[in-house]
N, C-alpha and C positions, 0 to 999 in steps of 0.2 A: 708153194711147197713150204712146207713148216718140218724145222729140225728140230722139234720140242723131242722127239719120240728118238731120239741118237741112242745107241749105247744100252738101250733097256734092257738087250738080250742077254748083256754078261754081267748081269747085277743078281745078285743071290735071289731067290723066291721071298716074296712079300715083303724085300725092302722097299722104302720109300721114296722117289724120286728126289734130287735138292732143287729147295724151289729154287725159281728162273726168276728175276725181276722181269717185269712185264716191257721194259723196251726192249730185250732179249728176246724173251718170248715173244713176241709180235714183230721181231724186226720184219719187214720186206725182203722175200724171196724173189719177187720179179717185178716186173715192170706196171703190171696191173695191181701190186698193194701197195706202189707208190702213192701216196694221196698229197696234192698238192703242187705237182710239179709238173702240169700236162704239156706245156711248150718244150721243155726237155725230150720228154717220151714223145710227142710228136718229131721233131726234127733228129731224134735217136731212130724211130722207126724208118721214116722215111732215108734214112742212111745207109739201114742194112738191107731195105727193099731191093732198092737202086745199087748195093755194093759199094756206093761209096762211105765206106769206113774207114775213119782217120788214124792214123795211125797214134796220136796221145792228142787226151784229153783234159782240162784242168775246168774242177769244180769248185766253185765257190758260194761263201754264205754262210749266214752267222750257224752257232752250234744246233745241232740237235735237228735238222733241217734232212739228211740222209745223206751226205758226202761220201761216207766211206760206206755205207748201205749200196749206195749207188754205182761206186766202183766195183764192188762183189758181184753187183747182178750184171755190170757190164764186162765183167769177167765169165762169168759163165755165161752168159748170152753168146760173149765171143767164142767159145770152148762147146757148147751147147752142142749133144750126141746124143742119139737114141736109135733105138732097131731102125725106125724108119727116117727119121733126118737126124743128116749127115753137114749142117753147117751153120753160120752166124747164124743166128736169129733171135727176136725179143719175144717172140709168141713161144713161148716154153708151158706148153700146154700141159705137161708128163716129165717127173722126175727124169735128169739126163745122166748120163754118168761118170759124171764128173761135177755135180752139181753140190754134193753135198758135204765134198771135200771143200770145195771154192765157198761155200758159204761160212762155213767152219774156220776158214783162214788156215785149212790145214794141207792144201792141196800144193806140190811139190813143184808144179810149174806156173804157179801164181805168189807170187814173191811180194809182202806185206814189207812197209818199211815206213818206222816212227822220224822223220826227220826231225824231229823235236831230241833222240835220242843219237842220232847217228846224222851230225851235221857237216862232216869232215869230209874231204879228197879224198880218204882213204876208201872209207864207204863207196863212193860212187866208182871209184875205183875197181870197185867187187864187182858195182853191177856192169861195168863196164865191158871187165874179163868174163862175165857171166854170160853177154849177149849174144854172144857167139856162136855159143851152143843150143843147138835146137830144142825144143822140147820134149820132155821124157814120152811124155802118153797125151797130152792134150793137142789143140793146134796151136792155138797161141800159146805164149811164152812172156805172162801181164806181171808188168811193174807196178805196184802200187805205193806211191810215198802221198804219205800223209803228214798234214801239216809244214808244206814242202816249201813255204814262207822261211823254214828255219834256220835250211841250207846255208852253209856259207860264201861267200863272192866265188871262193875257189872249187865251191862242190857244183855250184853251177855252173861254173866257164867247162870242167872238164864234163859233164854232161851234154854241153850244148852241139858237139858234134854227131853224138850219137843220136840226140833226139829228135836234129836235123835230117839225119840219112839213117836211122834203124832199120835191120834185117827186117825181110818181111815176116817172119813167124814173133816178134816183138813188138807189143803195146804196151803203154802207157798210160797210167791213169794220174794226174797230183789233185790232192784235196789241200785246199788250205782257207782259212778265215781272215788273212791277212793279204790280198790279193793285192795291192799296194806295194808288197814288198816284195813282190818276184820279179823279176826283171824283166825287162818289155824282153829282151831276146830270149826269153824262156818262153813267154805270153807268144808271141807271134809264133811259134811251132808247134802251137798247141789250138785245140777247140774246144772255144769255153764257153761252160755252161753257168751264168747265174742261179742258181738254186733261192725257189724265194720262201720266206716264210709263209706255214701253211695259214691260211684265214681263219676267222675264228667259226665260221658255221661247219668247213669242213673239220676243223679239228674235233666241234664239240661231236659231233657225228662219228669219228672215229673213234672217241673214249667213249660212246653209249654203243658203241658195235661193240669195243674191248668189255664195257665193265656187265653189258648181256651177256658176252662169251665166257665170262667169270664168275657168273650169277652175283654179279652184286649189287645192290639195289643202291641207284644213283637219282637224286632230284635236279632239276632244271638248273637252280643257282648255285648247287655245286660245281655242276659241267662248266656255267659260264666265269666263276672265278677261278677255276685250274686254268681254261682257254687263255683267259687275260692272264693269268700270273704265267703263263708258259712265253708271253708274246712271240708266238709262230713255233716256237721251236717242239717239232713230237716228240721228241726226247724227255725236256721238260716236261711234258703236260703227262707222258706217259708215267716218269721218277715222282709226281704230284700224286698221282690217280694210287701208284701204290703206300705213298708215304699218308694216304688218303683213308686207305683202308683199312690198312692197320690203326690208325687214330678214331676210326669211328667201328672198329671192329666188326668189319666186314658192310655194315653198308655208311653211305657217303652223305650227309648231310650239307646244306651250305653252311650251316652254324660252326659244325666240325668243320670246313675247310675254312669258314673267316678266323677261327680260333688258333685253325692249326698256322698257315699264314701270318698270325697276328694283325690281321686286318681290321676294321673298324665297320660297323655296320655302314652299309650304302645308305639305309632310309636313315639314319643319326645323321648320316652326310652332308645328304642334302637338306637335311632340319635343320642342320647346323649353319649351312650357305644361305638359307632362307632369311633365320635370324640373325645376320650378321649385315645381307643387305635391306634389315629392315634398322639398322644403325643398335640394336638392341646387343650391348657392349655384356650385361649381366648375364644373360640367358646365354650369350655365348660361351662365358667364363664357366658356367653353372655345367651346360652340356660336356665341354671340355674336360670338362675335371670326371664325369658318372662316364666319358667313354673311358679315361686313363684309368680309374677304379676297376674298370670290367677287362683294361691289362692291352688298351691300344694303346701305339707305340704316337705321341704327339707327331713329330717328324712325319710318319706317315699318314695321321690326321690332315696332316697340312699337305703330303701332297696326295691325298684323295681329292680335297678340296679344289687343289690345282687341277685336276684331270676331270672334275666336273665344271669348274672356272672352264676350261678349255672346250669339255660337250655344249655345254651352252651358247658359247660363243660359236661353234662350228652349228648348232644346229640355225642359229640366227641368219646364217647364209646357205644352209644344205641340210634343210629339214629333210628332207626323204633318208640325211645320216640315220635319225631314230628308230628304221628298220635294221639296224643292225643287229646280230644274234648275241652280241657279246654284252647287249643292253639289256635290261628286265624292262616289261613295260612300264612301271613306277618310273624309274630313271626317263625311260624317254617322254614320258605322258609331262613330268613334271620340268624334265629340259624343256621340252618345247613353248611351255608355262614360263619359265624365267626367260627365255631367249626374244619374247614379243613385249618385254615389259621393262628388261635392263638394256640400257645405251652400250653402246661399242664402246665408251669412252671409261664405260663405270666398270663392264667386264673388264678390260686391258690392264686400269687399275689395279682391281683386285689378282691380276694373275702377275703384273709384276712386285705386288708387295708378297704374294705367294714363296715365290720363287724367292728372293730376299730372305723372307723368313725361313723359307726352309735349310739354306745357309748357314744363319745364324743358330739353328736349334739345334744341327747336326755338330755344330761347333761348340755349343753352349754346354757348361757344366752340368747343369739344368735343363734338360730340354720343356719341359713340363710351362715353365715361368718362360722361356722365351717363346713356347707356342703360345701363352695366354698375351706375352705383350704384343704378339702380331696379329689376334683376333682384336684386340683393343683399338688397334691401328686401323683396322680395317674398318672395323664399327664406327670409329668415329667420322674415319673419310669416306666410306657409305651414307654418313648422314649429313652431308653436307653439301648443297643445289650445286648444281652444274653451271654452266655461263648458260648453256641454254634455258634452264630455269630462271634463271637470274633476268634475261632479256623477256622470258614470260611473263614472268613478274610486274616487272616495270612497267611493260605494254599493260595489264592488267591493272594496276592499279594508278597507270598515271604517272603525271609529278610529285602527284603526293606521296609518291613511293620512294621520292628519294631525299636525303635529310638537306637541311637547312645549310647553305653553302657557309661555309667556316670564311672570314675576313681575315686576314693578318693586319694587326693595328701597326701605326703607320712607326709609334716608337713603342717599347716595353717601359711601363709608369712604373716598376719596382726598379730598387736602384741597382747601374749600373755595372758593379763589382762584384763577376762570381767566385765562390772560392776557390783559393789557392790550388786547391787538388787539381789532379789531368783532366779530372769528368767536368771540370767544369764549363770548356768551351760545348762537350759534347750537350751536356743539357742544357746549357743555353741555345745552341742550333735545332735541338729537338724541341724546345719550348715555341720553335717558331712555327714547327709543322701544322699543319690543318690538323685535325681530330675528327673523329666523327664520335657523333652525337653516341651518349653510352648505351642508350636506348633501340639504336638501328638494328636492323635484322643483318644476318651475316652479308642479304645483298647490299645492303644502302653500305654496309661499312666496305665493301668491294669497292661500290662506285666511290664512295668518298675518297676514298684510296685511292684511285684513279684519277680522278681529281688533281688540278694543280694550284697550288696559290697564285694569287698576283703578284706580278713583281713590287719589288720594295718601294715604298715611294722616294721620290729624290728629296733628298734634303735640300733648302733653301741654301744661297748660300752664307747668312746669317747664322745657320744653324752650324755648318760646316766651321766657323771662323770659333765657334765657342769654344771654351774652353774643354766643357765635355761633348766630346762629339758623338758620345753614344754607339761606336762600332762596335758588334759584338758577335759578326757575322760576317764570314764571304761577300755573303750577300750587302750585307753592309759597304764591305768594302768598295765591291762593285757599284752600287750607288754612287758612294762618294768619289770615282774616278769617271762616273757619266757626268755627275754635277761638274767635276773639277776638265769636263769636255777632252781627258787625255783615253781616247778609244787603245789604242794600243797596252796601256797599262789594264786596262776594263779587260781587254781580253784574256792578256796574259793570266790577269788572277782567276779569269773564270776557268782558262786552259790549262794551267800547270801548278796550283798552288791546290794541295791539298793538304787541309786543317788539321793539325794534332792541338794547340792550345792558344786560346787567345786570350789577353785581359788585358786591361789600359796599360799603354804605354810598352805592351811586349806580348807579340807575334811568333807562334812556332809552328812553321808548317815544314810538308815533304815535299819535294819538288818530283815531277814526271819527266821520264828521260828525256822527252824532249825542250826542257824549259831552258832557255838562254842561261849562257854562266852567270849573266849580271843581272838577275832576277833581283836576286835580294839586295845586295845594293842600290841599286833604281827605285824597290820598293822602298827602303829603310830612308831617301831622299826623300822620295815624292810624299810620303806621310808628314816627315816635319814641314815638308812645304805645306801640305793640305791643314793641316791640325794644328802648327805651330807649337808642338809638342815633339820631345825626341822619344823616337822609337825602336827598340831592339826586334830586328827581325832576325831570326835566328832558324837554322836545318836541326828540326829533332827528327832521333830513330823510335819513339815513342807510335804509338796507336795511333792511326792516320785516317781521317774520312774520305771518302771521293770526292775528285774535284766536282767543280758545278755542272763543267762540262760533261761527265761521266755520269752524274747525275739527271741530268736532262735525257740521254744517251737513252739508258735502263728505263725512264721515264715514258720516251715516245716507243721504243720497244714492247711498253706493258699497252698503249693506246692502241699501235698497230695488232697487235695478239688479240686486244677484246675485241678492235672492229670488225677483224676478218672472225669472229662467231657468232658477229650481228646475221641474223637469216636475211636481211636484205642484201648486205653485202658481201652475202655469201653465193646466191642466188644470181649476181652479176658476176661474180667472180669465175661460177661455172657456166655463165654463160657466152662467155668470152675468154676461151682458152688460151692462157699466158697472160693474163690481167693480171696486175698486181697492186696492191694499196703500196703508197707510196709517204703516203702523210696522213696524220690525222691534226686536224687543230680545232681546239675545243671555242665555244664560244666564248667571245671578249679576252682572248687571246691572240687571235691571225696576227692582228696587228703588229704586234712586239715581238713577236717571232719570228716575222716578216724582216723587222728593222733590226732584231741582233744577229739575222742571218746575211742581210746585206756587211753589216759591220766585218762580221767574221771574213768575209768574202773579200775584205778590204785588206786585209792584216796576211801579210804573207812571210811565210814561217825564213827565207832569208834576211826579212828587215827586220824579222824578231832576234834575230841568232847577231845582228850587226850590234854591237854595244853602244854607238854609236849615238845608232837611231831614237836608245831610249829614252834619248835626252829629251828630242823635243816631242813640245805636249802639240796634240792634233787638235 
């Protein structure tokens, strides 16, 4: 039944109707122009079949879905009269009479109520004093509160008796979108219906039944960017369809709705995602700037991009997704193209720098220049081999694929004394790192990176007794406390001494909370015993390195990460469920790793905390 045709009779001769907006105009009169909600309408039919009809009802679901559409026809459904029937029922085949009041919201024994406007004990109060009384002309006697989330603690408490035990000529209808926030003792007296968002092939089917019944001429990628910009809600897609047609003057275009939306073209889109995982940084810059000229909004550049980042990746595990309606075949021909040729590891990437960027763009003064610098970002880390490339590599070209193993020489032949400044321990400890060759490709400089130097060689002790003893490192120091056989001290500085500056003759490190009080005394000893030189060791709040220990730490953490993306040892790994890598040690290695873990094993953090013990050397 359509109530387009109300009222025409007492309108003067050859006035003109006011138009209707078309969710108006098309709302649903019954049960059968509901579209999308068949589990509802089923388990509602099967209720009034059978007689079992609840006495309140609560609908829920995001907007624009039929809540309070819903409530109306189950108002007149309840109310439902005509010559020949006489009771409930959903098959309303023939205007009833009372049908056109209830749809109207005008009808005397069907009681509409905004609880967004009327949240107060006083209110429920009315309807309370109101239940009483029977109904004027209909059967039923329907409350309808909408948005009934709004209520307050005390509008509910005093409802909840009546909602419990209502007269029988009284129902209930609540709609609300915040379903969360009614109180479970409201919920349990009630029967609820999930209302879901309609799909996109029914919806686009309902706006090509609307815009034929309106003569207006609608193309395919029109219907499917109102569908997606509605996401499920008819409401929406219906407020789209007219704000649609006035913008392209009576017929619909995609162009005119990606314009009127502010949307970005799809095929720029995916042009755009194309050149971005071909690491091509310019071409992306270049496109980005001719979509912002033609007046797309960057931010939502970037999350188009996301929501095809996302098609991709879903088609790479649910290719049959590309028969979706809401898809054009371009989008899905060419999803299913990127989905067999980018890694799960490159997608995830690119959708959490997405997501980031779109953060910062919405927040940026400029969104323009922060969409350009998260394409940059991307371009660059799209162009850059994976571990698994990396292990292809290698296996492909050999050992000659990886650079020339770096030595640390046994002392540094420039002299001894860095300068004054704070940087100066830090570049002297950097001078001591491995390098890879400037020539390596980005893997060889991975693996060198990975890579560990040798330890330092021990000094004689000759060399130890000279005047310059050349420390100018942790690591040094560590040496000359294996030379000097005091394990306890070796450990300590490899455990709790972390470096902020060193130079002859004065020591500034930070200590770790757990490093003995008498660290530095002990140390500030055992150096003039060792060097026969006095030495100031001193606690600065200066810039601090990580101890050795901390160091080594972050170290074998970065071995265990690359071994388990070895495919061999990835391959045992699922082959044996709960396997885990445990250790990696590199060759001509084991050995010393072997022996400063026994050491370690030896040193127990009681006889380090004893001041005692520091004395004597092991």
């Amino acid at each position: 039944m359509s109530d387009t045709d109300s009222g025409t009779a007492t309108k003067p001769e050859g006035a003109t109707a006011p138009y209707r907006v078309l969710a108006r105009k098309y709302r649903p009169a019954s049960f059968e122009d509901l579209i999308g909600q068949e589990p509802m309408v089923r388990t509602l039919t099967n209720a009034f079949e059978t007689g079992r009809i609840a006495q309140a009802w609560m609908l829920t679901g995001v907007r624009g879905v039929g809540k309070t559409t819903t409530a109306r026809i189950l108002a007149r459904a309840l109310n439902y009269q005509t010559e020949t029937i006489d009771q409930p029922t959903i098959h309303m085949v023939e205007p009833g009479i009372h049908d056109q009041a209830i749809m109207e919201g005008r009808h005397v024994d069907v009681v509409e109520m905004d609880a967004a406007s009327h949240t107060g004990i006083d209110d429920v109060r009315e309807i309370i004093a109101q239940v009483r009384y029977r109904p004027v002309s209909a059967r039923y006697k329907v409350y309808i509160i909408d948005e009934v989330h709004m209520l307050s603690n005390q509008a509910f408490n005093g409802l909840l008796k009546t909602l419990e035990e209502p007269p029988e000529h009284v129902k209930f209808v609540f709609a609300t979108t915040e379903i969360r926030k009614v109180p479970i003792t409201v919920l349990s007296r009630c029967q609820r219906f999930d209302l879901r968002r309609v799909d996109t092939p029914t919806l686009i089917a309902h706006l090509q039944k609307i815009a034929d019944a309106e003569s207006v001429a609608i193309d395919a990628e029109a219907l499917r960017l109102i569908a997606r910009a509605a996401e499920g809600s008819v409401r929406d897609a219906l407020s789209l369809t007219d704000q649609a047609i006035a913008h392209g003057a009576g017929a619909i275009s995609g162009v005119a709705v990606r314009d009127m939306l502010g949307l970005a073209d799809r095929v720029r889109i995916i042009d755009l995602f194309e050149t971005l995982m071909k690491g091509d940084g310019r071409a992306a810059l270049t496109e980005l700037r001719d979509q912002y000229q033609a007046g797309a909004d960057p931010a939502v550049v970037l999350a188009d991009l996301a929501d095809f980042t996302h098609l991709v990746t879903t088609l790479r595990y649910v290719p049959e997704a590309a028969e979706d309606a809401a898809l054009s075949p371009m989008e899905a021909e060419r999803g299913l193209a990127f989905s067999t040729t980018l890694s799960i590891r490159t997608l995830s990437q690119v959708w959490q720098m997405l997501l980031k960027a779109l953060e910062e763009t919405r927040n940026a003064t400029t969104p323009r220049q922060a969409a350009e610098m998260a394409l940059i970002r991307i371009a660059h880390a799209a162009d850059m081999p994976s571990p698994d490339d990396l292990v292809r590599l290698i296996r492909k070209e050999g050992t000659d694929a990886l650079p020339a193993p770096v030595t640390q020489p046994t002392r540094p032949a420039e002299p001894r004394d860095p300068p004054s400044g704070g940087n100066g321990s830090a570049a002297s400890a950097q001078a001591r790192l491995p390098r890879p060759a400037p020539s390596a490709s980005p893997s060889r400089a991975h693996l060198a990176l990975a890579s560990t130097s040798p330890a330092p060689e021990r000094a004689s002790p000759e060399q130890v007794a000279a005047p310059d003893i050349g420390i100018g490192s942790l690591e040094d120091l560590v040496a000359l406390a294996e030379t000097k056989r005091d394990s306890l001290m070796r450990v300590s500085i490899h455990r709790y001494l972390r470096l902020v500056k060193l130079v002859p003759g004065r020591l500034e490190v930070a200590l770790t909370p757990e490093a003995p009080r008498t660290l530095i005394s002990d140390l500030t000893r055992k150096l003039h015993e060792w060097t026969g030189q006095r030495w100031v060791v001193a606690i600065s709040s200066g810039e601090a390195m990580p101890t050795l220990e901390e160091v080594e730490t972050s170290r074998r953490a970065t071995l265990l990460s690359d071994a388990a993306l070895d495919p061999e040892v990835a391959a045992i790994l699922s082959a044996f469920p709960g396997a885990k890598i445990v250790d990696v040690r590199l060759r001509g290695e084991a050995e010393a790793v072997v022996a400063v873990e026994e050491l370690a094993a030896m040193v127990d953090d009681d006889i380090l905390d004893d001041p005692s013990e520091m004395d004597d050397d092991e």
